[in-house]
C-alpha positions as CSV (number, residue, x, y, z in Angstrom):
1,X,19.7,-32.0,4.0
2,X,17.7,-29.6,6.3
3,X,14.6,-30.9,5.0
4,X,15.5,-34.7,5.9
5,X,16.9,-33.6,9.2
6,X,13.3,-32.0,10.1
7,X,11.5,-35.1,8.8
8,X,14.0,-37.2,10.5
9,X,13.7,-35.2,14.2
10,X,9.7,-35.0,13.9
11,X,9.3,-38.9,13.1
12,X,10.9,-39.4,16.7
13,X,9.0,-36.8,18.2
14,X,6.2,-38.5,17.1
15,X,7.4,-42.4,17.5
16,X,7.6,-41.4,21.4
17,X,3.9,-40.4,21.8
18,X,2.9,-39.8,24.3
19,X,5.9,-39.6,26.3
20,X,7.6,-36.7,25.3
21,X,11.7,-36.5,24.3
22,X,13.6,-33.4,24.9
23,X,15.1,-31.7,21.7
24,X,18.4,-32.5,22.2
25,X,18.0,-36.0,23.1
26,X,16.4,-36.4,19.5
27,X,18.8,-34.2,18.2
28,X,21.5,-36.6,20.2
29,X,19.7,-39.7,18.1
30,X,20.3,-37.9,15.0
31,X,24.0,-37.3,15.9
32,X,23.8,-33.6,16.0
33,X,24.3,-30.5,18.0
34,X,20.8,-29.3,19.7
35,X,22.4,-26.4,17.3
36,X,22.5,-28.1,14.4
37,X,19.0,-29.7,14.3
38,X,17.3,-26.0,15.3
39,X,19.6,-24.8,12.3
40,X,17.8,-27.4,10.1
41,X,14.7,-26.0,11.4
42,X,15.3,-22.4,10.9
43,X,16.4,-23.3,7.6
44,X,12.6,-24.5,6.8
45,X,11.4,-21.4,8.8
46,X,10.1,-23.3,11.2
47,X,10.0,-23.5,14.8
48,X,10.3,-27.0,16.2
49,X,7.7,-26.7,19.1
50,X,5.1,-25.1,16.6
51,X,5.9,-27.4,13.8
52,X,5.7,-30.5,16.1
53,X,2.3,-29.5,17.4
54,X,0.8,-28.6,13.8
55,X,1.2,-32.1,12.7
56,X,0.3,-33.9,15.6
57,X,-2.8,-32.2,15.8
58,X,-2.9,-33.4,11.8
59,X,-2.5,-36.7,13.4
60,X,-5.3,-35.9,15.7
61,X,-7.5,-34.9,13.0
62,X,-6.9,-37.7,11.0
63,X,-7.4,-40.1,13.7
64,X,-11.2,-38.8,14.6
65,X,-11.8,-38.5,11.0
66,X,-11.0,-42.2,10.4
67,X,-12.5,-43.2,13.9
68,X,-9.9,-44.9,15.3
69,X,-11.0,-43.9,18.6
70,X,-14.1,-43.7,20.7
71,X,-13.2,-40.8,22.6
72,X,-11.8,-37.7,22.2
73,X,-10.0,-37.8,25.0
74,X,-7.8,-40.9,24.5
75,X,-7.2,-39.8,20.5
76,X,-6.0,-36.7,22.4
77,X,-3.7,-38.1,25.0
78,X,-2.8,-40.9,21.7
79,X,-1.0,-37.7,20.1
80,X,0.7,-35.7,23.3
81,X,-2.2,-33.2,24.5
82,X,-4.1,-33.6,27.6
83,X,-7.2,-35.0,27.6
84,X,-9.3,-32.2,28.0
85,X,-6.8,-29.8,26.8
86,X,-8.6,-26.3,26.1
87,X,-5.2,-24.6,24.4
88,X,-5.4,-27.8,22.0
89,X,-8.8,-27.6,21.8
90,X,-9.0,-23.5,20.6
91,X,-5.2,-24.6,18.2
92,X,-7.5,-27.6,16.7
93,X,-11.2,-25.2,16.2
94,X,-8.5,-22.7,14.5
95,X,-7.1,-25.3,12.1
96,X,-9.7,-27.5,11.4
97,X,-13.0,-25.2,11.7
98,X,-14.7,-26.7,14.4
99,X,-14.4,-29.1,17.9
100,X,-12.6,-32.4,17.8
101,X,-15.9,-33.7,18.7
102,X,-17.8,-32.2,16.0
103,X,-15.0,-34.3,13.9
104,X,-16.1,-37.3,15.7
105,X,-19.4,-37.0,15.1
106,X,-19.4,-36.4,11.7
107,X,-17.8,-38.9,11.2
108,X,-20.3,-41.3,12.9
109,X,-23.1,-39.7,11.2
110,X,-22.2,-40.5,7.5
């Protein structure tokens, strides 16, 4: 139940992109307590800011892999960060190995 709660909670996180929903109006959505849905989180050991930001910048990834944007920039606002965001950038380098750029690029290269 935990597990489909997360999933649940992280699908309209990510639905809302690029605006951004507080955690207990998602949690309102789901018909739980803000309690309740960080209980379903702690019960995957998760924290819901860190697993939220993991997979969007997954969805970031994927995104430049697949070149479904020109830019960067608008793949990054696309999935919640700034634009030029240098904490996203150094989370994504950390993740990934190297730049969203150097994603890009690669990309276009093959």
């Amino acid at each position: 139940m935990a597990h489909a709660r997360v999933e649940d909670a992280l699908a309209l996180f990510l639905a809302a992109l690029p605006r951004r929903l507080r955690f207990a109006d998602v949690a309102g959505m789901l018909k739980l307590t803000p309690a309740e849905l960080q209980a379903a989180f702690d019960a995957q050991g998760a924290n819901p800011r860190d697993r939220l930001r993991h997979v969007r910048l997954q969805r970031l990834h994927d995104d430049l892999r697949r070149k479904r944007y020109d830019e960067v920039g608008l793949a990054m606002v696309r999935w919640g960060f700034p634009p030029r965001g240098n904490d996203a950038f150094r989370d994504y380098c950390r993740l990934f190995g190297c730049h969203p750029r150097e994603t890009l690029q690669a990309e276009s290269d093959q």
